[in-house]
N, C-alpha and C positions, 0 to 999 in steps of 0.2 A: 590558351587564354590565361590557366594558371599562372604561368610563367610570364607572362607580360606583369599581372596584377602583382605579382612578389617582387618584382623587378622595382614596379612605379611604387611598391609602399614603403620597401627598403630605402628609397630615395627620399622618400616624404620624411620618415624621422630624422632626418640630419635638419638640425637645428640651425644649422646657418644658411640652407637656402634661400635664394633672393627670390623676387616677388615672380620675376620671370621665369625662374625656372618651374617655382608654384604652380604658375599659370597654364604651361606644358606638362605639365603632371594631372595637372585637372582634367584639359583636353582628353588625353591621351588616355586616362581614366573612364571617361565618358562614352569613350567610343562603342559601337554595339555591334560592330564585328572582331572575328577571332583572331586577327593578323595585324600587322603593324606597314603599313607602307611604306618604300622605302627611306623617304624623306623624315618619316615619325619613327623609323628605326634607329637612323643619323640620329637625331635629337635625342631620344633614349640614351645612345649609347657614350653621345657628347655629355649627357649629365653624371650619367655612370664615370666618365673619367672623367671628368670636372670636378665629383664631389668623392673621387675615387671608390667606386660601389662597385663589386663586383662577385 
């Protein structure tokens, strides 16, 4: 779960993210289990290279 949360806050400080991808941060944040489904791991991983975070 650490490594989820490093992941989504590493992403949070970039200063030019759009509202949408905000909004998938939040979610993905929220959640109250320890694993990422694979559909929320795509996403994850699509903002990782979109905002190039790695």
């Amino acid at each position: 779960m650490q490594q989820i949360s490093d992941r989504i806050n590493r992403l949070r400080e970039n200063e030019n993210l759009e509202d949408a991808a905000r909004a998938v941060l939040k979610h993905l944040g929220e959640l109250k289990r320890l694993y990422l489904t694979a559909v929320e791991e795509k996403l994850l991983n699509l903002l990782e290279s979109e905002y190039e975070i790695r």
